[in-house]
C-alpha positions as CSV (number, residue, x, y, z in Angstrom):
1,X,-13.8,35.7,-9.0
2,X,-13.2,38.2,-6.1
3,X,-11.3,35.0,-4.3
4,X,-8.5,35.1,-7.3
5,X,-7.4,38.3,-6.2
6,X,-4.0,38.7,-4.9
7,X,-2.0,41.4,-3.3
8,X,-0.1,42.7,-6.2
9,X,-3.8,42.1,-8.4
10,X,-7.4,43.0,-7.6
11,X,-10.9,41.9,-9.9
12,X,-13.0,44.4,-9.9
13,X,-16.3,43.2,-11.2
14,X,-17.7,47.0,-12.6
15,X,-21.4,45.2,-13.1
16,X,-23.0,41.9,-13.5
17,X,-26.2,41.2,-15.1
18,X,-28.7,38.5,-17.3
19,X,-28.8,38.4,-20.4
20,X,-26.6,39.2,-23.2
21,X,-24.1,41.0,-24.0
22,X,-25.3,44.6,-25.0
23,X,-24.4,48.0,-26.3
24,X,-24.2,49.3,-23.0
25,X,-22.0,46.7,-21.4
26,X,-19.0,47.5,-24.3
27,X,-19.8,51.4,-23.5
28,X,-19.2,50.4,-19.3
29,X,-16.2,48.8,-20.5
30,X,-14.8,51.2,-23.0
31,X,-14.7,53.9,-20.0
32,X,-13.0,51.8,-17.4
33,X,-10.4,50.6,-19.8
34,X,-12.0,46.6,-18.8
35,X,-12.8,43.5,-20.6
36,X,-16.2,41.6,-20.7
37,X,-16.7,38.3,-19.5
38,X,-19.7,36.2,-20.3
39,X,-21.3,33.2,-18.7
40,X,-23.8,31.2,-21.4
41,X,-24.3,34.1,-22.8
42,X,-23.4,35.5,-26.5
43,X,-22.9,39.2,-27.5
44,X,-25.4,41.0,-29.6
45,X,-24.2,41.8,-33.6
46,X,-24.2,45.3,-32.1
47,X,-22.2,44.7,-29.0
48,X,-19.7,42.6,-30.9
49,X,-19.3,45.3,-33.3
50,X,-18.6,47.8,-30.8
51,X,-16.6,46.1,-28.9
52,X,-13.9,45.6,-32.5
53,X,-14.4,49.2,-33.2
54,X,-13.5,50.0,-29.7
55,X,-11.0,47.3,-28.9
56,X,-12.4,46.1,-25.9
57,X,-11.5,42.2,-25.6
58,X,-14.8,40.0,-24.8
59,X,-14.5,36.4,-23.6
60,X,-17.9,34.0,-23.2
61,X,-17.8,30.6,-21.9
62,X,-20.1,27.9,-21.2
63,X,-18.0,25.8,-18.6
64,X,-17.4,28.1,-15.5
65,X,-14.1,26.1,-14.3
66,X,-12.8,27.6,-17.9
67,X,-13.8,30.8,-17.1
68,X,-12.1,30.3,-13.7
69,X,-8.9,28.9,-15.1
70,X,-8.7,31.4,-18.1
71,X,-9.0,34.4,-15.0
72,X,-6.1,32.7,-13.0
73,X,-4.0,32.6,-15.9
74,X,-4.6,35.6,-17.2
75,X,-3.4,36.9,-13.6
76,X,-0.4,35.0,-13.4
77,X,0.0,36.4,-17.1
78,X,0.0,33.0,-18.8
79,X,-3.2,33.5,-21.3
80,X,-2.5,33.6,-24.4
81,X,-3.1,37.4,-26.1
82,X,-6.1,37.8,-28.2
83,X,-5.4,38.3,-31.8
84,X,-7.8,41.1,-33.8
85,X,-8.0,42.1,-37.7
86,X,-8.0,45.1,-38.4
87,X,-9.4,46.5,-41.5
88,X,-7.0,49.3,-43.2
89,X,-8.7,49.2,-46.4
90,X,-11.7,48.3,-48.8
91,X,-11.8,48.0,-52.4
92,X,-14.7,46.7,-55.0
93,X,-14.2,44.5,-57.6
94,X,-15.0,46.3,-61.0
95,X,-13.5,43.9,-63.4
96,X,-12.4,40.1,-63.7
97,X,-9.2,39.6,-66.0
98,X,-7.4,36.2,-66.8
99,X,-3.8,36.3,-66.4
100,X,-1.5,34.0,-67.4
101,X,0.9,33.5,-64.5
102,X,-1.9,34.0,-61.7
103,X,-4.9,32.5,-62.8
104,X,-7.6,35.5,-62.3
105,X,-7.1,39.4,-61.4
106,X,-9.6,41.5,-60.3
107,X,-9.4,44.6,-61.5
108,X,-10.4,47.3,-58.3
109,X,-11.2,50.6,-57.2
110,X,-10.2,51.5,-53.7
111,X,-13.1,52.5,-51.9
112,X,-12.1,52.7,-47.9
113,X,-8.3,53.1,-46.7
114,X,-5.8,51.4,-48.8
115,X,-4.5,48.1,-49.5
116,X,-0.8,47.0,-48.9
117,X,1.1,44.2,-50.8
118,X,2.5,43.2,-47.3
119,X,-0.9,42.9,-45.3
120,X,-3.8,39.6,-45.4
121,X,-6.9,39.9,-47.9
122,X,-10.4,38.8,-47.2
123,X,-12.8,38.2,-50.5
124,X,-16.5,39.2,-49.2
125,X,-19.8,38.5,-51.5
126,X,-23.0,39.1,-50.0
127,X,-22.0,39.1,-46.7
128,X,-19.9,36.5,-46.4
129,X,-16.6,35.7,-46.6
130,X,-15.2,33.7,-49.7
131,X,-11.5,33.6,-49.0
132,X,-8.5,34.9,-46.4
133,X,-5.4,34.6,-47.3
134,X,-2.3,37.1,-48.7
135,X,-1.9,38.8,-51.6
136,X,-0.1,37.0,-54.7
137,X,0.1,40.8,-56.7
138,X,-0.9,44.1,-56.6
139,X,-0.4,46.5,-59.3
140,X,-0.8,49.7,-60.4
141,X,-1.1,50.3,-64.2
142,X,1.6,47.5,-64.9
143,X,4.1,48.3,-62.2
144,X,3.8,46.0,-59.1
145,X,3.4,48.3,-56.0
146,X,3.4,48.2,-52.1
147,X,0.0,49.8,-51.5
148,X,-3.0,51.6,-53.1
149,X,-4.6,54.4,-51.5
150,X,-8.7,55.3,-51.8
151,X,-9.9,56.7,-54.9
152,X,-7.5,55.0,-56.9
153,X,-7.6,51.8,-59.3
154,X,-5.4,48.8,-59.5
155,X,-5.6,44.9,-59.9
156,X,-5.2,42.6,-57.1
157,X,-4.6,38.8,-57.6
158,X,-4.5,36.2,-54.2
159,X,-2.8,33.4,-53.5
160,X,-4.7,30.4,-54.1
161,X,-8.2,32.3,-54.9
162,X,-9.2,31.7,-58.4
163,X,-12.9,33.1,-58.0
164,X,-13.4,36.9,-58.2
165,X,-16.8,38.1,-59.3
166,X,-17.8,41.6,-60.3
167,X,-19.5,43.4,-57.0
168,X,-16.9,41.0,-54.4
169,X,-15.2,43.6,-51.8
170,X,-11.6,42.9,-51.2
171,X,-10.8,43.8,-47.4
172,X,-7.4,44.5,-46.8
173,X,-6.2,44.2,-42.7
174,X,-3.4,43.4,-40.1
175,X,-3.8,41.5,-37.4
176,X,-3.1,43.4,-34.3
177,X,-2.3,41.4,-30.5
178,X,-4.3,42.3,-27.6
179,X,-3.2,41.9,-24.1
180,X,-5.5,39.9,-21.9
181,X,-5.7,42.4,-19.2
């Protein structure tokens, strides 16, 4: 890796070890402002939490002339950016109401952040995830609305998601880009 350096562009490898991916290397990271690069390797649930929380981009590969070609265009700036969700808000299903025009509306109390109208959905039951798509409504009362902030009610239909189920949690996020480097 220290051979793709250039003049204008240096690697600096901050530390290299076995094993996975830990805690401690998303910590190293997080303070030099770096990304994490792993070699048949995979990241602890820990570690990969972290590292969303603290939006530190982590590539792993299993081919090392990947790893090698992903590096040299990242330098050259070539590499595509990473795309990340970002959750804004969470909100529990309370209710399950049939509506004419939609199909099914869950009826929701916002329990994290808000939702907005204008971001994705993700339906989540028991851990995993049921549906990601966008919004088809989101009201308040009966008056359609761009976003509902924590502690408050409203219903929430999705495009092409018939399946709400008392308990589900509705995760509202963006999608944020993340430079390579």
């Amino acid at each position: 890796l220290k051979d793709l350096s250039t003049d204008e562009i240096s690697i600096n490898i901050l530390h290299a070890a076995t094993g996975n991916i830990t805690e401690n290397d998303i910590m190293l990271a997080t303070t030099a402002n770096a990304i994490v690069i792993g070699f048949n390797v995979s990241p602890d649930p820990a570690a990969r939490r972290m590292a969303e929380t603290e939006g530190i981009s982590m590539r792993t590969y299993n081919i090392i002339y990947r790893l090698l070609e992903d590096i040299e265009k990242a330098l050259k700036g070539m590499l595509e950016p990473e795309k990340r969700k970002v959750v804004i808000g969470k909100a529990e299903v309370l209710a399950v109401f049939r509506a004419s025009r939609l199909g099914q509306v869950a009826g929701c109390k916002v329990i994290e952040g808000e939702l907005r109208r204008n971001a994705k959905l993700r339906v989540l039951r028991g851990g995993g995830e049921l549906f990601d798509g966008d919004f088809a409504s989101l009201k308040r009362h009966q008056d359609d609305v761009r976003e509902v902030r924590q502690g408050f009610e409203c219903g929430v239909g999705a495009r092409g998601f018939n399946k709400f189920e008392v308990g589900d949690i509705i995760e509202c996020y963006t999608t944020e880009t993340v430079p390579v480097l």
